[in-house]
FIDREN-510333 format. One record per residue: x, y, z of N, C-alpha, C in turn. Coordinates in steps of 0.05 Angstrom, whole numbers. Each point is the difference from the previous one (the first is absolute). Layout:
% FIDREN-510333
- X Y Z X Y Z X Y Z
...
END
This chain:
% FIDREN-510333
- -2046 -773 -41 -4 18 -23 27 4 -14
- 2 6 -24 21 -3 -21 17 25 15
- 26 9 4 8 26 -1 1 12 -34
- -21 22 5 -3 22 -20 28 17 -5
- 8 -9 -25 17 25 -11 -9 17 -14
- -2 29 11 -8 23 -4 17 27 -11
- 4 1 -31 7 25 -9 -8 30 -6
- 6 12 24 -21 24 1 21 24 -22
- -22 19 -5 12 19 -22 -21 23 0
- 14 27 19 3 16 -3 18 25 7
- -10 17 -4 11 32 -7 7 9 28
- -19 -6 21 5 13 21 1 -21 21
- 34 2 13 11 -21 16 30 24 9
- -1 -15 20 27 22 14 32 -16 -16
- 5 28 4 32 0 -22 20 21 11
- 16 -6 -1 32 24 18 -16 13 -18
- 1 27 24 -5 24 -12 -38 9 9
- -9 -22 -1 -32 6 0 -5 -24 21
- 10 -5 25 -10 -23 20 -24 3 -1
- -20 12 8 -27 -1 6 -23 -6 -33
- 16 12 -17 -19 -11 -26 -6 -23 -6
- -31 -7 7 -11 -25 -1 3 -11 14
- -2 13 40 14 -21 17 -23 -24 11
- -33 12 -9 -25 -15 8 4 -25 -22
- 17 1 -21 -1 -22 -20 15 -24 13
- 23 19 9 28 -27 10 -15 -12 24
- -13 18 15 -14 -9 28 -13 -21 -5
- -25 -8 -20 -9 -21 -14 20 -19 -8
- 24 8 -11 16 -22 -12 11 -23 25
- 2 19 15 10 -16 27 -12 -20 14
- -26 12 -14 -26 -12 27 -5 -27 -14
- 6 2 -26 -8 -23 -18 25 -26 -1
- 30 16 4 10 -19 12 -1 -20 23
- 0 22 17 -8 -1 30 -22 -27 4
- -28 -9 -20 -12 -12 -13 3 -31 -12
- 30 9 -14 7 -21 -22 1 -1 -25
- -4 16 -8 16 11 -21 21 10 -5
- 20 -3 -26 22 8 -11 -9 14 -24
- 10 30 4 -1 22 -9 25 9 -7
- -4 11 -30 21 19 -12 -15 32 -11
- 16 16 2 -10 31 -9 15 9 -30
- -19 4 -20 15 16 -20 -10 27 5
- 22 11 5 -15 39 9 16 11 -22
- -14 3 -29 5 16 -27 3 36 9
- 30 0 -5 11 29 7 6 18 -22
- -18 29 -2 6 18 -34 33 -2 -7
- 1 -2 -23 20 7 -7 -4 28 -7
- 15 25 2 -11 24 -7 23 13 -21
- -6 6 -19 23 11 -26 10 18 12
- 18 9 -7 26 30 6 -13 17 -6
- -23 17 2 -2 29 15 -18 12 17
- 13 23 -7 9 22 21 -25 2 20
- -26 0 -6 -19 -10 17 -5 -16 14
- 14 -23 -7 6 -31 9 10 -11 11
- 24 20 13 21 0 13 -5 -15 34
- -16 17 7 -7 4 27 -10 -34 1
- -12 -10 -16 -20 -25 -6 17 -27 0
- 27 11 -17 26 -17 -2 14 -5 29
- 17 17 2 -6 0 31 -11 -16 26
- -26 8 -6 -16 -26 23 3 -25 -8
- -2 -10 -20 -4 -23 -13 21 -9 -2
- 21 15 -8 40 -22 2 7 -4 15
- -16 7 28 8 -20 24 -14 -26 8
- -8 -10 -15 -22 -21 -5 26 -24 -9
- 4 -13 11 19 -31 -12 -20 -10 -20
- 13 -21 -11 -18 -22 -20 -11 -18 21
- 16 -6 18 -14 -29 14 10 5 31
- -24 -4 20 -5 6 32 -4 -26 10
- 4 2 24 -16 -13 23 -15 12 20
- -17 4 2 -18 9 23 -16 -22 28
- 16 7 13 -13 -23 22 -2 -32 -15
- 20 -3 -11 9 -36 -12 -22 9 -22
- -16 13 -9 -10 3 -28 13 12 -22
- 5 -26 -23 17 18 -18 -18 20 -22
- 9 28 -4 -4 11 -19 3 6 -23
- -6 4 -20 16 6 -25 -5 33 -6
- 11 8 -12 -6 31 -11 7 3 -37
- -7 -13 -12 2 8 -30 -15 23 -4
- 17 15 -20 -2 18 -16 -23 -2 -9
- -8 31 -13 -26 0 -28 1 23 -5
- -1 5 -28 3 37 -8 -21 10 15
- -2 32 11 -14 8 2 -6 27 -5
- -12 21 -10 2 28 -4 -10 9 27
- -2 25 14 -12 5 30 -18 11 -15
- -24 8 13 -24 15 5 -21 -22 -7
- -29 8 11 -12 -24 -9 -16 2 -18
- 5 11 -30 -1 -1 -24 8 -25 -17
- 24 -4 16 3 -26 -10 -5 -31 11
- -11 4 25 -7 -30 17 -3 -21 -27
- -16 5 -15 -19 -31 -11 36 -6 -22
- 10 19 -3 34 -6 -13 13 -24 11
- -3 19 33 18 -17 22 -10 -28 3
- -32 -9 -5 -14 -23 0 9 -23 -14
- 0 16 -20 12 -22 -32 26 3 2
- 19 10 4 28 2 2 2 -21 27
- 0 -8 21 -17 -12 16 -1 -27 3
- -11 -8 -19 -3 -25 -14 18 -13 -17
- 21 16 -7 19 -8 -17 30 -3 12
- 18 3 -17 28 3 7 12 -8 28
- 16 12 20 3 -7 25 -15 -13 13
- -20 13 2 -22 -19 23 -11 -20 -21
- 2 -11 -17 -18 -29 -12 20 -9 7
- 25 0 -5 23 -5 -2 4 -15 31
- -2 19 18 6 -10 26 -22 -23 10
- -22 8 -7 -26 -16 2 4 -33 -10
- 12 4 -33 5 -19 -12 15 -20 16
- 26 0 15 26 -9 10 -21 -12 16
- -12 17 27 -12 -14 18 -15 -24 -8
- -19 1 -18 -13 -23 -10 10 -16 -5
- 18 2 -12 20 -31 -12 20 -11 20
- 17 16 26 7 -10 13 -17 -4 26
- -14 8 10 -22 5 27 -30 -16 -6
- -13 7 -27 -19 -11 -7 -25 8 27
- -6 28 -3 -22 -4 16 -26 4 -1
- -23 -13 18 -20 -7 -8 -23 17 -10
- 15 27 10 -23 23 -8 15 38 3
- -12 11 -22 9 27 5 -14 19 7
- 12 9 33 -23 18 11 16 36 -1
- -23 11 -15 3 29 -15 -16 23 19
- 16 31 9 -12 7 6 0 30 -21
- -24 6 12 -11 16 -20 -8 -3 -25
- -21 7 -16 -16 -13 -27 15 19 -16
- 17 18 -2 24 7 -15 11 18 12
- 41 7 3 7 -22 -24 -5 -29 0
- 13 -12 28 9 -25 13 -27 -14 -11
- -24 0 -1 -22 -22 -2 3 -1 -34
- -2 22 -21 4 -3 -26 23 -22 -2
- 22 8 4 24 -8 -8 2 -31 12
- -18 -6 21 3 -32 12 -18 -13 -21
- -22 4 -11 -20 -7 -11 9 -11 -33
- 22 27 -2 13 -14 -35 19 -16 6
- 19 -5 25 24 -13 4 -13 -20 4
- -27 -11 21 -8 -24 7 0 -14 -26
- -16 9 -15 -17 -11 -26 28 -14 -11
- 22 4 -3 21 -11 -11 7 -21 14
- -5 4 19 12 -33 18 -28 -9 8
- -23 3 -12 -21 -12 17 -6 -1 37
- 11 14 9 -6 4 27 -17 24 6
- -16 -12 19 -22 17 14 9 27 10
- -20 11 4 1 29 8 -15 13 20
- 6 -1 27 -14 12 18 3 37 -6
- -18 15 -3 6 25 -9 -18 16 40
- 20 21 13 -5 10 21 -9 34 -14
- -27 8 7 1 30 -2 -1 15 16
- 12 20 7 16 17 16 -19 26 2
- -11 8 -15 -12 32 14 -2 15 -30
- 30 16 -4 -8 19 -21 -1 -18 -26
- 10 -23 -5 6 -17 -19 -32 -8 -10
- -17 12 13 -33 -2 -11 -7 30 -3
- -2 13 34 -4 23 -10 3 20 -9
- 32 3 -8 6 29 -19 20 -17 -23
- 11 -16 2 20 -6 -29 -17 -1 -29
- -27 -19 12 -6 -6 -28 -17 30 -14
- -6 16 10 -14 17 0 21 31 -17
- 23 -6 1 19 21 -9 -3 -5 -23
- 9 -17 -16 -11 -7 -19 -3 -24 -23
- -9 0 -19 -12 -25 -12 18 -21 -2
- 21 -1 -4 19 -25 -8 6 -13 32
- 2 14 27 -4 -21 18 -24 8 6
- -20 -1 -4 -30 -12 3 -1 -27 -21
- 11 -9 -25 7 -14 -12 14 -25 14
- 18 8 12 21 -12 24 -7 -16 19
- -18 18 9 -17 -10 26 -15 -27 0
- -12 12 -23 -16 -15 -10 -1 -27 -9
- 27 -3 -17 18 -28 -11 3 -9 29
- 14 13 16 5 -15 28 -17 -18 21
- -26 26 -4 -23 -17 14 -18 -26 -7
- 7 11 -22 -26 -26 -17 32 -27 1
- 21 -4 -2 11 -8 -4 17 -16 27
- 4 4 21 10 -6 24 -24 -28 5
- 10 -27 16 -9 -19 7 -16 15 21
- 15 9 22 -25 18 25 10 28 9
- -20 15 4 8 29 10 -11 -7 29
- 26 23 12 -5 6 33 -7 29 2
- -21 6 0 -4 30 14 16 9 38
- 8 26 3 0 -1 20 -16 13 18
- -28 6 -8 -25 4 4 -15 -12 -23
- -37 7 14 -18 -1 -6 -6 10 -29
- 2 23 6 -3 28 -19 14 -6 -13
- 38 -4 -9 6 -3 -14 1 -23 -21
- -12 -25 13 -10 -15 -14 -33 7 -26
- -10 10 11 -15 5 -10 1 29 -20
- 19 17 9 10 26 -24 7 -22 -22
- 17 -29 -3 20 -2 -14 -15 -20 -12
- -26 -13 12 -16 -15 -24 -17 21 -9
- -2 16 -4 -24 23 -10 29 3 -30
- 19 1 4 17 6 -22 12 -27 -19
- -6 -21 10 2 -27 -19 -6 -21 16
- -16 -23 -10 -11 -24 9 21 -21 13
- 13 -2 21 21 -10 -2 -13 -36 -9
- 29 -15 6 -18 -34 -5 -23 -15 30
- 12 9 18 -10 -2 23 3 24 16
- -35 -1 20 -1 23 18 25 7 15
- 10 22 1 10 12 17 2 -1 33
- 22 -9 10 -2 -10 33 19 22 7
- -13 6 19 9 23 19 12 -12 36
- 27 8 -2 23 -8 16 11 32 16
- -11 2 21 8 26 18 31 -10 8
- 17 27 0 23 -2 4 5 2 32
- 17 -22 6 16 1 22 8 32 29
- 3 -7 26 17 14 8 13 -11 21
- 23 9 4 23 -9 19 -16 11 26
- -15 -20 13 -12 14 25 15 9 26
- 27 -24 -10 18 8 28 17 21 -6
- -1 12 -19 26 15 -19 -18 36 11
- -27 -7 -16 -15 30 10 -19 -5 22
- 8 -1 15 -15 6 26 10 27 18
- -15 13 17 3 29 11 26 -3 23
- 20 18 5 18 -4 12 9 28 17
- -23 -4 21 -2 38 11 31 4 1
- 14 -12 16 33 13 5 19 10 -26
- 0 -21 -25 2 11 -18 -13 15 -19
- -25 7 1 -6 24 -13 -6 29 18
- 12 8 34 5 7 11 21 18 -13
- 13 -22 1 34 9 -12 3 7 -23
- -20 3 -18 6 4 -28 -12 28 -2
- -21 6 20 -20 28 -1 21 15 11
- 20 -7 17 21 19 8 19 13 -14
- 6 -18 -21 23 8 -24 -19 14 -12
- -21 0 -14 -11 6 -21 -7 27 22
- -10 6 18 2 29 14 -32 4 2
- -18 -24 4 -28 -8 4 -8 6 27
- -11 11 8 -4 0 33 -16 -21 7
- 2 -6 22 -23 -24 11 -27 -1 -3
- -10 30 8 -23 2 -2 -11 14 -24
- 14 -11 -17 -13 10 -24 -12 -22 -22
- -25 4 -15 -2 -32 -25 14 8 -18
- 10 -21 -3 17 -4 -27 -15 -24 -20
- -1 14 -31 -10 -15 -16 27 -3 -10
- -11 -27 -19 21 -10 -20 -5 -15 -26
- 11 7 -18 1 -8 -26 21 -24 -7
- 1 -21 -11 11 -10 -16 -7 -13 -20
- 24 10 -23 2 -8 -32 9 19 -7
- 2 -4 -30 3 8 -19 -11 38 4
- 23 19 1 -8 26 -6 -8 14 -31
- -23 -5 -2 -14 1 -25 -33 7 3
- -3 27 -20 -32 13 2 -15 -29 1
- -7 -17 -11 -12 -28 -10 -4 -9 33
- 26 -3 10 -10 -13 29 -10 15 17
- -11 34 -10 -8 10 29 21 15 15
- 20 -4 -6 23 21 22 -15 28 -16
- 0 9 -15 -4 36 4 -28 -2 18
- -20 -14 -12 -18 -3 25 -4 2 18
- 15 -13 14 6 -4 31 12 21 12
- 28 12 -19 6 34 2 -19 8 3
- -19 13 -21 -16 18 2 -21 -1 17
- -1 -20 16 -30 -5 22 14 11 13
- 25 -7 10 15 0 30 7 28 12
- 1 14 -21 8 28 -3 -24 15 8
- -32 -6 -10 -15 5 1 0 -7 36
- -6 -24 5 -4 -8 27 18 18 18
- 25 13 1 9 9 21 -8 22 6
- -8 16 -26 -6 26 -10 -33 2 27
- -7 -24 -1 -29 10 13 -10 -26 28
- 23 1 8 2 -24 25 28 10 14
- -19 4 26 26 4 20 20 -26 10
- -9 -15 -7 12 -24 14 34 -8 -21
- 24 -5 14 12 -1 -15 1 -36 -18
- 10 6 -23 -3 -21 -22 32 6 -11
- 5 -25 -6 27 -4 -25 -5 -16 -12
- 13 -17 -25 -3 -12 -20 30 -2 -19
- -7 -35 10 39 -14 -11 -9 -1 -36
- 9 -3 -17 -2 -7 -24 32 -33 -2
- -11 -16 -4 19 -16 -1 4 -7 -30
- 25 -3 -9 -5 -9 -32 12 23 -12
- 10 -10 -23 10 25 -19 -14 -6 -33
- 16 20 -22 -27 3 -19 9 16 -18
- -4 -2 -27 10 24 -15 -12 30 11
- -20 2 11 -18 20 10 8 13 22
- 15 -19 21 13 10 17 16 26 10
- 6 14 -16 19 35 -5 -26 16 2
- -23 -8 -24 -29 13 -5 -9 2 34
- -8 -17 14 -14 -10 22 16 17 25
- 25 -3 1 10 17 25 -5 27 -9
- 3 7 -26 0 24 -1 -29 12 3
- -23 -9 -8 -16 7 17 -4 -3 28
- 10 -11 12 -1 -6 36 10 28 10
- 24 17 -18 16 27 0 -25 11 -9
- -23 3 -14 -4 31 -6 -20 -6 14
- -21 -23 9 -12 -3 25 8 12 29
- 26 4 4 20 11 24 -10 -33 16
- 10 -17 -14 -8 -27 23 32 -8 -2
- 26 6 4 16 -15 -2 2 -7 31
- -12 18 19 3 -19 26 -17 -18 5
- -19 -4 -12 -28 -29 0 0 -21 -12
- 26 3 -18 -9 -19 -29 46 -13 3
- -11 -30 8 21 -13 -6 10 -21 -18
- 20 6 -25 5 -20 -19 24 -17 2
- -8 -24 7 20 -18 9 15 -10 -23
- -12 -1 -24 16 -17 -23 -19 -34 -1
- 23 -2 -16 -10 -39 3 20 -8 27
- -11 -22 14 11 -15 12 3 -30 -3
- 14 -10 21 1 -36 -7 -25 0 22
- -12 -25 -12 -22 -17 6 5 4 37
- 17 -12 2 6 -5 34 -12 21 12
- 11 29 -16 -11 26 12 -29 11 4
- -9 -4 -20 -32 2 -1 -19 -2 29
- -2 -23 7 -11 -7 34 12 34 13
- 23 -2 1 8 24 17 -18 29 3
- 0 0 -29 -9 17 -5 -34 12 3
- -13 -18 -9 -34 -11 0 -4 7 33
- 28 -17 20 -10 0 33 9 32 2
- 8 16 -2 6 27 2 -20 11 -11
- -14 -7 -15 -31 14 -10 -29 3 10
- -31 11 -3 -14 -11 7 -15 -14 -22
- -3 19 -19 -19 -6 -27 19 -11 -24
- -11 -15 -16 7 -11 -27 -21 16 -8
- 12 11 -27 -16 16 -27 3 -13 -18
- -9 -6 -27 0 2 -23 -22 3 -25
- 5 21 0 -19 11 -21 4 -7 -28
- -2 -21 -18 14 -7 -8 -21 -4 -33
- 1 11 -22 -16 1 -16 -8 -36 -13
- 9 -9 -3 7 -29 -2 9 -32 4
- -1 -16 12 11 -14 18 -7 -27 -19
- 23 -22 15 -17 -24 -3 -3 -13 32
- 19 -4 8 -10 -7 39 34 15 11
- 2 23 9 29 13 8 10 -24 25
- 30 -2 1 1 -12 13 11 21 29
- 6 21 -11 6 22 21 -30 -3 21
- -20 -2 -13 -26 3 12 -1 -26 19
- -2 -15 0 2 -31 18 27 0 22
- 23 12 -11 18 -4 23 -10 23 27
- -14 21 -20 -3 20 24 -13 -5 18
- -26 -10 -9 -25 -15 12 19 -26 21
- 8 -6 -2 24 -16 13 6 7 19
- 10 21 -6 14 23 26 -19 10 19
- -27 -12 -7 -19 22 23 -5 26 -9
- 5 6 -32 -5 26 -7 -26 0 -9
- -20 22 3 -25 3 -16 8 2 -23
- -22 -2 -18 12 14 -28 -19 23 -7
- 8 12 -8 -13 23 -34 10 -12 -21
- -21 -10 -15 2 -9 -30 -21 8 -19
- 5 12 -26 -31 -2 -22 3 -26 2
- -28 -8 -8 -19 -22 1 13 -2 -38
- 19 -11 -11 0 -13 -22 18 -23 -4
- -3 -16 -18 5 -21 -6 3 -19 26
- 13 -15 15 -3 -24 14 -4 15 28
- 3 32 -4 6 5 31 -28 -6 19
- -20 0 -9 -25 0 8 -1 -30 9
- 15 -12 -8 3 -38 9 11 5 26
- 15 13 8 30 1 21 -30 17 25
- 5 32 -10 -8 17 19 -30 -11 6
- -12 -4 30 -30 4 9 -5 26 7
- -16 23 -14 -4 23 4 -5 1 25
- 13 23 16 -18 3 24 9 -15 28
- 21 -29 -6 -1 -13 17 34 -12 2
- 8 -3 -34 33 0 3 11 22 -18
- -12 26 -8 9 22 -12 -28 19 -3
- 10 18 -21 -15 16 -18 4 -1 -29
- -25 -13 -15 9 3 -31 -20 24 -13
- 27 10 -15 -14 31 -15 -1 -3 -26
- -14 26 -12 -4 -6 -33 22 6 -1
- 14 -10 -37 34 11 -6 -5 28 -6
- 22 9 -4 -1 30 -3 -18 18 11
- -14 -7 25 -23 14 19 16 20 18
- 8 26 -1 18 5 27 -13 16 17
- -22 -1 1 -26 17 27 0 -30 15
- -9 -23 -11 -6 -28 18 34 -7 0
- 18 -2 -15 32 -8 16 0 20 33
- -3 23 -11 3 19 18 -14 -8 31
- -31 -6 -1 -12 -6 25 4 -19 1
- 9 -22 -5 14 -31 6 24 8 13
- 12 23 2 29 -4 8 -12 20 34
- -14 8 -13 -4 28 30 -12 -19 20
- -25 -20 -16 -6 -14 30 13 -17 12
- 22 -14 -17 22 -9 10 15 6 23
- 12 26 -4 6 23 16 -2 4 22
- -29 5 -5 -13 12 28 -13 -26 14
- 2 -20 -8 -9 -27 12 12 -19 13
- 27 -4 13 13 -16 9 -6 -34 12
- -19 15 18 -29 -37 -14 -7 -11 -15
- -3 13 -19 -11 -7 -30 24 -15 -13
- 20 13 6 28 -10 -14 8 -25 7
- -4 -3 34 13 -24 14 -21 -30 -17
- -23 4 8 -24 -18 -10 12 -1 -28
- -3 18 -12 -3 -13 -25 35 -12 -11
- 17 3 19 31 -8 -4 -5 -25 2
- -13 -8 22 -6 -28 7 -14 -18 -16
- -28 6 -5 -6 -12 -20 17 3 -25
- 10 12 -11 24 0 -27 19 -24 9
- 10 0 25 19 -24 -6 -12 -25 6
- -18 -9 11 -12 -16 -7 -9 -18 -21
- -13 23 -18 -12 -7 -19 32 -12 -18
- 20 21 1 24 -23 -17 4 -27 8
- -3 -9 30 5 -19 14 -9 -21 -19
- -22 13 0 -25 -28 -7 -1 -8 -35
- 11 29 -19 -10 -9 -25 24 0 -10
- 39 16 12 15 1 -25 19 -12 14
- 10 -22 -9 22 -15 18 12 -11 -33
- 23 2 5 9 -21 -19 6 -19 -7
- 2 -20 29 -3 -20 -6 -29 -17 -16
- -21 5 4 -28 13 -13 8 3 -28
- 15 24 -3 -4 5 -28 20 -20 -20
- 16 -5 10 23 -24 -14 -25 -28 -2
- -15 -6 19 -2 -31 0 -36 7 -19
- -4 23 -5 -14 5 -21 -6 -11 -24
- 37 22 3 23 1 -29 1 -22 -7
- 9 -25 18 4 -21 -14 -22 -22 -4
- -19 9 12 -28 -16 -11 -8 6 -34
- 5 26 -9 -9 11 -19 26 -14 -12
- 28 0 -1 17 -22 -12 -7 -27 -4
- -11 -11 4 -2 -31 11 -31 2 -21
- -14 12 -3 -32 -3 -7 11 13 -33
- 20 24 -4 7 -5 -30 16 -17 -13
- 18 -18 18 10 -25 -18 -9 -30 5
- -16 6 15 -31 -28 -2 -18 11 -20
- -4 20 -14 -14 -1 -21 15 -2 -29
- 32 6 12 12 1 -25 6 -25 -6
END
């Protein structure tokens, strides 16, 4: 088979300053090497104007180089204006497409010449691959990600416009569920059906590690015999963290049994969220770790009993599959791909979103069930065993490569 040169291009990929951002993307990149393929990353970084709001934004982002290596993969990081808030996303789309990043895009083609441009997200990164391809004639694998169907296009009209150009326009879309394949043809016909590619997990990376999560319930000031739930992502109403507050609070209030609850992840929301944990009087139940590096995670999950996420939206979490990994049950609403992942009943509990009487008794029988927990830990990691590997999802990946430039 030919070795595939592969120029991937997006937004979210790890960068000094933000290691973990987009680390399920690079994990793929690897796997595709790993494979046979030669892979380059354009990861398009805001440029953000001088003020005073902006500051904080500037900051994160000027520690970002122009050009990386990550594990022998080279990166690029070009510029693109950007205003913050997401008023202006479909700006950042079309800005995007132009200047720095065509620019960088451009170079690669003419010196690299590669055979296809794989985009994640259907905007910005999938817009902006879709106008850059068309100039060099190269294909377009377009990947959709979750909110890039369910809440961007929906803010408002000009990226529903966006979306739209992208989908009907990309050689093939990868859903990373079911559901989200199918949200994202209900919103434009693409040229061909929609193939759905479940994401990867490092099985040897998250697997349960009683001695070290022993050791982690000790620092964190967890007793042994107590359940501990846990959250990770994004601290934000949307994913369910006040949710999961407000059940948990509820739950101790009317259950003798003792309960705590890690929150992993940080968030603009994050100041909001502890500070309710304070007028709850939960600052001794309720532990916020921050973000961590990837490595850490396992640690943490094995110091736990339950995975939560209440999560108004999804496209397939990948927090949700590593936990399931770990031997954790889950609590999840039943939306978007999670209903692919969780077997009610057998490797979790799936609840309605925003339900907090049913979050609530999903977490109590948890609780009070320690059987219930073990069984269904087991079947959870199983079920990753069998459906999310990445080597799987790479040799997918590159079937769906190989089947769009045999038609091209």
């Amino acid at each position: 088979m030919t070795q595939r040169r592969v120029l991937v291009l997006t937004q979210m990929y790890p960068r000094k300053g933000s290691p973990m951002r987009g680390i399920f993307i690079h994990r793929q990149v690897k796997e595709l090497v790993r494979l046979g393929c030669e892979v380059k990353v354009v990861c398009p970084v805001p440029y953000v104007p001088d003020l005073s709001v902006a500051r904080r934004l500037q900051r994160k982002y000027g520690k970002t180089p122009l050009r990386d290596c990550i594990d022998g993969i080279e990166v690029l990081y070009p510029r693109y204006f950007r205003l913050p808030g997401q008023h202006f996303h479909p700006l950042a789309a079309i800005a995007m497409s132009r200047g720095g990043v065509a620019h960088a895009v451009t170079q690669l083609v003419g010196s690299w010449r590669p055979h296809l441009l794989h985009a994640h997200t259907a905007t910005p990164a999938g817009f902006a691959a879709t106008r850059i391809a068309q100039r060099h004639d190269l294909p377009v694998v377009l990947h959709l990600r979750g909110s890039d169907i369910n809440v961007y296009p929906y803010r408002d009209p000009w990226t529903m416009r966006l979306t739209r150009y992208a989908l009907r326009r990309a050689d093939s879309i990868i859903a990373v569920s079911s559901d989200l394949a199918e949200k994202a043809t209900a919103i434009a016909q693409p040229r061909h059906p929609i193939e759905t590619v479940y994401a990867g997990c490092d099985l040897d990376l998250f697997q349960r590690d009683e001695k070290a999560g022993a050791a982690a319930r000790q620092r964190l000031g967890i007793p042994i015999d107590c359940t501990a739930f846990v959250y990770v992502g994004n601290l934000l109403r949307e994913k369910g963290a006040f949710d999961l507050l407000s059940a948990f609070c509820r739950l101790v209030r009317r259950s003798e049994r003792c309960a705590h609850v890690l929150f992993v992840g940080d968030g603009e929301q994050r100041q909001q969220l502890e500070s309710d944990a304070s007028t709850y009087n939960l600052q001794d139940r309720t532990h916020f770790v921050g973000a961590v590096e990837q490595g850490d995670i396992p640690t943490l999950l094995s110091a736990s009993d339950v995975f939560v996420l209440p999560s108004w939206h999804e496209g397939l979490p990948n927090a949700l599959i590593e936990a399931m990994s770990c031997g954790l049950p889950a609590v999840a609403t039943a939306v978007g791909g999670i209903p692919e992942v969780i077997e009610d009943g057998i490797s979790g509990i799936l609840v309605p979103r925003q339900a907090e009487e049913e979050l609530l008794n999903a977490l109590e029988h948890l609780l009070s069930d320690p059987g219930a927990r073990e069984r269904m830990g087991q079947s959870a990691r199983e079920a990753v065993k069998q459906r999310f590997s990445w080597p799987k999802n790479a040799q997918q990946t590159m079937g769906i490569y190989e089947k769009v430039l045999r038609e091209r």
